[in-house]
N, C-alpha and C positions, 0 to 999 in steps of 0.2 A: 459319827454320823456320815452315812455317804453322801457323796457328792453330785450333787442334779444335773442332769442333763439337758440343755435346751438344743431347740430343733428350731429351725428357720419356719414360721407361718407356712408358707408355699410347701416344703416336705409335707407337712404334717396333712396340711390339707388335700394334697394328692392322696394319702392313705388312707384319708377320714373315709370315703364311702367304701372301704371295705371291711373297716374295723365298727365288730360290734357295739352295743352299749346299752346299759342297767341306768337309769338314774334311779340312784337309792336315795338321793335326797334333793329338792329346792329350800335354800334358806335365802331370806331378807338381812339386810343391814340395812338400819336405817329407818325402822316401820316405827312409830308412833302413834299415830290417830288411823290411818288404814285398818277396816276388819279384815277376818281373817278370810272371810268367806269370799271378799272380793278377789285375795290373791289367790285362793283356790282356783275358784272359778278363770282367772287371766292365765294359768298355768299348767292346769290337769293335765291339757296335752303331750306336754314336756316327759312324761311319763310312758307314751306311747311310742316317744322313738327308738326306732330298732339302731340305725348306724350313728358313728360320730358324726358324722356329716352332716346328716339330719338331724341332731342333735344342736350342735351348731347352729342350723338357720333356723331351727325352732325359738332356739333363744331366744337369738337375735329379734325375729318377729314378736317373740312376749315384751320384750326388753322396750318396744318402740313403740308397742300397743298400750301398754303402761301409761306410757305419755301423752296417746293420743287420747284415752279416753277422761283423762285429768286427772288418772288416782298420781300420778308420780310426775313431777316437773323433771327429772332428770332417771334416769335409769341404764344401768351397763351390766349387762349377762357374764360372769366368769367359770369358766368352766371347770375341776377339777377334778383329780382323781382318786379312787376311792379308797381307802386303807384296807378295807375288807374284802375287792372283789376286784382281780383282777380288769373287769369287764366294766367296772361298774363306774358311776362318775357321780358329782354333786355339784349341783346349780347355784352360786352364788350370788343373786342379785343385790348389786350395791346403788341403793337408791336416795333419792330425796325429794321428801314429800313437798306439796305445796306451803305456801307463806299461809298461817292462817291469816289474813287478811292483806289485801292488796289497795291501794289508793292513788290516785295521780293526776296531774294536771299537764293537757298539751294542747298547743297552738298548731294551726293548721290552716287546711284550704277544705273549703266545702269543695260537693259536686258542683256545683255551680259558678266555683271559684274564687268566694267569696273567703276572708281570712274568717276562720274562728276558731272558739275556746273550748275546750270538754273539759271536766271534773266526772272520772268515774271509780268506780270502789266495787270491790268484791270479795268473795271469800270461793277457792275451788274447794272441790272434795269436803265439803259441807257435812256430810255421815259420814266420812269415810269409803265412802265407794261410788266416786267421781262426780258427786251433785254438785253443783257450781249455783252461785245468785250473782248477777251482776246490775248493777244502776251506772246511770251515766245523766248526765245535763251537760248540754251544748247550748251553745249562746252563738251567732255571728253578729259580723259589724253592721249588717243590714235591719237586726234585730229580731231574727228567726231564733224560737226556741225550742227546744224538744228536750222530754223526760222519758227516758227509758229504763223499765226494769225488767228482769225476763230470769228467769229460773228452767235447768236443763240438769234431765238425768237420763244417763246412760245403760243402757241396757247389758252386761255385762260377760263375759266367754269369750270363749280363746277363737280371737279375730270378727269378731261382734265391732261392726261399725252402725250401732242404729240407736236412737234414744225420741225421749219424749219432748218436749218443752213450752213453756208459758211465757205471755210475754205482756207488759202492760205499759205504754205509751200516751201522753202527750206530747201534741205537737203547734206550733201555730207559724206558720209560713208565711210569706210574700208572695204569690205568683206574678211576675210582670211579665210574662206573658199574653196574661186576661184578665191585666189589671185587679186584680183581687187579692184577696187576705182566706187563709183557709187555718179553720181551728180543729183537730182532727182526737177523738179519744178512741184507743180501741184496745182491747183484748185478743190475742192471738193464740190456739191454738195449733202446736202441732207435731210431726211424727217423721221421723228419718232414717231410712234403714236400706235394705239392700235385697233386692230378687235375683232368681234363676242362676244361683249360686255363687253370687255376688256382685253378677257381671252389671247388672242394673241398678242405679241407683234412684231410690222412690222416697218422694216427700208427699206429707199431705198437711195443708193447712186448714183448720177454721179461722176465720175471721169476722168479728162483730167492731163495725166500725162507728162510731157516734160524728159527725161532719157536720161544720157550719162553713158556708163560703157566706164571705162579706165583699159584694161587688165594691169599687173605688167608684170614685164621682167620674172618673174616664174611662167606664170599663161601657163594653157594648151593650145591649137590651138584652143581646141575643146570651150574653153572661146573667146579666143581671135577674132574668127568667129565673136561673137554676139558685138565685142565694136561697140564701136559709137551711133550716137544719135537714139533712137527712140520715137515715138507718139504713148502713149495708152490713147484710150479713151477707157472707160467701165460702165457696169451698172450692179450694183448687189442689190440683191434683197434677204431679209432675214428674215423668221418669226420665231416665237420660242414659249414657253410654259415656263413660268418659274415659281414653287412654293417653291424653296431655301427659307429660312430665313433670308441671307444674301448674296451677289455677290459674295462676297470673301473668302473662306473656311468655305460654307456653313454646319452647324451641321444637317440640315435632309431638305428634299426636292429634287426634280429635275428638271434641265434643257435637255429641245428638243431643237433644234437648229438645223434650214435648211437654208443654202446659196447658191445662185445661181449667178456666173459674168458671163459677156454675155461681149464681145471684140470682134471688127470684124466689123463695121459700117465706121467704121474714122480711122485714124492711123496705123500703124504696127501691132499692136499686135493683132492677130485672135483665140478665144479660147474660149470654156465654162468650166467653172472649178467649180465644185459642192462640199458643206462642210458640215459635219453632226459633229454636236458637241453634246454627253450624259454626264450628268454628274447626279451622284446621289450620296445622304448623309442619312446616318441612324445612331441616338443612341444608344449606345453598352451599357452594365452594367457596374461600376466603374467608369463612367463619360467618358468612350472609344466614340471616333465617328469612324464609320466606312464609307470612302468614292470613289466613283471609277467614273472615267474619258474615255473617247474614244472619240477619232476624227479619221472621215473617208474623204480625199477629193482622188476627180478623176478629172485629165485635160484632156482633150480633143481640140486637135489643128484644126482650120476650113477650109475647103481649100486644096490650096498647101504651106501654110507657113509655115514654121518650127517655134513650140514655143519658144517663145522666153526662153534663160536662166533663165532672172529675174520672171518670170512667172511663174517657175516648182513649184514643192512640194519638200519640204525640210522639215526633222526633225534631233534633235540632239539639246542638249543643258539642260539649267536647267531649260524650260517652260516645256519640254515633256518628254523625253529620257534623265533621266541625266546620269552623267557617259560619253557621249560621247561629242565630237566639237560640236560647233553652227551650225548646219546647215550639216554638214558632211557625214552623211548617205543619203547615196543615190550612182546612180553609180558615177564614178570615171574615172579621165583622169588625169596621174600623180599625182600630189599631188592637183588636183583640182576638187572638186566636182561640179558634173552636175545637180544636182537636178531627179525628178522622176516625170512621169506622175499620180502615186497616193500611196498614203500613208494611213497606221492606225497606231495609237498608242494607247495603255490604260493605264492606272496607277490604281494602286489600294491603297488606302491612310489609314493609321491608325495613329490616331490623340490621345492626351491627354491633356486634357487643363491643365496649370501650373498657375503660378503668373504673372499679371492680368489673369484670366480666360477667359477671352473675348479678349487677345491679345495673349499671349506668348502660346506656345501646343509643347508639345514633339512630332516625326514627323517620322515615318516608311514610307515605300515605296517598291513597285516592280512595274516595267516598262519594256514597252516593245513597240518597233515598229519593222515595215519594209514597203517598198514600192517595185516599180515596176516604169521601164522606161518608158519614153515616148513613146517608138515605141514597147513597150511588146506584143506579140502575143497572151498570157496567163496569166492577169493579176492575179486574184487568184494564180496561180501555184509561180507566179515570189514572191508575197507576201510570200506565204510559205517559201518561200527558203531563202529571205533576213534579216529572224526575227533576231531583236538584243533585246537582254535582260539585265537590268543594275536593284539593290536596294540600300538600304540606309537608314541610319537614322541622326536624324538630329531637328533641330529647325524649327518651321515655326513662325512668329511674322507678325499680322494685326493691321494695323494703321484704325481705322476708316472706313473700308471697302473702300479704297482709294487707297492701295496698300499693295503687298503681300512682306517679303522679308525672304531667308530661308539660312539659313546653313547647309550643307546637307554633311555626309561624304557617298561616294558613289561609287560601284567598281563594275563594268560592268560583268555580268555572262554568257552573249553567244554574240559573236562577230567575223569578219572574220578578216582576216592577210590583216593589211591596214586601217583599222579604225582609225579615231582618238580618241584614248583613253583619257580620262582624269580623272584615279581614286583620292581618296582624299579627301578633304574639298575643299567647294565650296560653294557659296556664289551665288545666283538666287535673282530678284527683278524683279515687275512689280503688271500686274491685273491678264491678262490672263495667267492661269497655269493649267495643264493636273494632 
């Protein structure tokens, strides 16, 4: 038998785009529950490449899209060559499929920062071609619950980022911010996929939401108006631009982001409320990233119904404005906040990566919002007047671009008599962070 020749990666890859190629075949290792028709469809392409080169990153992109769509928890493209054809090559994907069922228990931090528990369980690739069901129960120490189940199928081809999904929750809360208890049941609705060749990313939600607020014996009149039950049904509608490196405390890149809810067909709740999310990230010298945030939303009530509480715009907390309450800024009825017809906030972010470099970053800040009421005559004007300003430094730690979680000491620098201040260390977790 003769003896093989191996060639350094970097040779061979210099020559790849001028050397032709046949794939005469893609075989699996490793398929069990997988149809066949899903790896067809993840693959056909693979067939159309003319060089090795292109052959090569084809793989690779099947190899990774595998993954992302849930058919395959692990996958690696090998490429080799053909017995029969000088030209000709064969695709060895060696995979492994998901756990048919997954379960687990973990402690944590809310957004709020509060410690709590989940218990959640699942099964992916449910047919065989990537349908996933997941349930989860969360408990906190404050005694907030929420049930969530939600079912998601992917829509399937070679580099297809788009699927459908369902989703069915309870929930029952604390708000102390407005003193109240909120018990919340809904069904969701919705669709995720990719425009103008893929460069846009488009979601559409329905949402039918069932709501009880239970004012507290200290909640204001101006709360205590909105308790009892109400029916929001809505549709929002949201595209974006995204070229970050990562979701979650991206080093260079930026996100657009437009949102539009439409309320007012069905139900109680009548409103359009629009949401502009910027976020950008640049590389500094000494391994500094420098990064900055803004969200702008405006509500607009339809009709003659008064928006509802749960509806307004609220900031405050350790996602946007830290330094003050969750939710607190905004106007005020005794010790109860009312939320606002629209809001901005920016943060501006100075990052240093630590040990792991890819997780732990030493973590500066300046922030800032304000908003305006619902019934403002002169929204700009009312914006100007209400700015609160809070910085800080502090930790930030990413797990896997999964979740964000930071320790921040932090001490508010312009604010009015009444706010809820909260200077110190503080402790933030979640995705979504300004």
């Amino acid at each position: 038998m003769p003896e093989k020749t191996f060639h350094k990666a970097q040779t061979i890859r210099e020559k790849a785009p001028g050397v032709p190629s046949i794939v005469e075949a893609v075989q699996f290792h490793g398929v069990r529950c997988t149809k066949n028709d899903a790896l067809v469809k993840e693959v056909s392409e693979l067939y159309r490449s003319k060089t090795l080169d292109e052959l090569v990153h084809n793989s690779h992109l099947a190899a990774r899209h595998l993954q992302e769509v849930g058919l395959m928890d692990n996958a690696v493209a090998l490429i080799d060559t053909s017995p029969d054809s000088k030209e000709g090559y064969v695709v060895n994907f060696l995979v492994r499929e998901p756990k048919s069922f997954t379960a687990g228990v973990k402690a944590g931090v809310s957004t709020n920062g509060d410690a709590d528990m989940s218990f959640n369980a699942g099964k992916q690739s449910v047919g065989g071609r990537g349908e996933s069901i997941r349930s989860s129960y969360t408990y906190t120490v404050r005694g907030d619950h929420c049930f969530n189940l939600s079912a998601m199928k992917p829509f399937l081809g070679w580099q297809k980022y788009s699927n459908v999904s369902a989703a069915f929750f309870r929930s029952l809360a604390h708000m102390p911010w407005n003193q109240s208890d909120l018990d919340e049941n809904a069904a969701i609705l919705g669709y995720s996929g990719q425009l103008f060749d893929k460069k846009v990313l488009h979601e559409v939600k329905l949402n039918a939401i069932w709501r009880t607020l239970r004012a507290g014996r200290d909640a204001a009149f101006s709360v205590r108006e909105h308790a009892g039950h109400t029916l929001k049904f809505s549709l929002e509608n949201a595209i974006a631009v995204d070229t970050r490196d990562r979701p979650i405390l991206a080093s260079r890149g930026i996100l657009a982001r437009y949102a539009q809810e439409y309320a007012g067909v069905f139900g109680d709740a009548s409103f359009v409320k629009n949401t502009v999310d910027l976020q950008a990230a640049a590389p500094l010298p000494f391994g500094f990233i420098l990064a900055a945030s803004l969200q702008a939303k405006h509500l607009k009530g339809l009709g003659d119904r008064e928006v509802h509480i749960l509806d307004r715009c609220y900031l405050g907390g350790q996602q946007d404005v830290r330094g003050f309450g969750l939710n607190t800024i905004g106007v005020k009825a005794d010790a109860s906040c009312l939320g606002g017809g629209a809001t901005v906030a920016g943060v501006v972010h100075l990052y240093r990566p630590l040990v792991p470099p890819d997780m732990l970053f030493a973590h500066a800040f300046l922030a800032s919002g304000s908003y305006a009421s619902v019934h403002a005559r002169n929204v700009v004007q009312q914006l100007q007047d209400s700015q609160r300003v809070s910085a800080g430094v502090g930790l930030a730690f990413v797990f896997k671009s999964i979740f964000r979680l930071e320790l921040n000491y932090t001490f508010p620098l312009k604010y009015v008599m009444g706010d809820s201040l909260i200077p110190g260390f503080h402790i933030g977790a979640g995705v979504n962070f300004l």
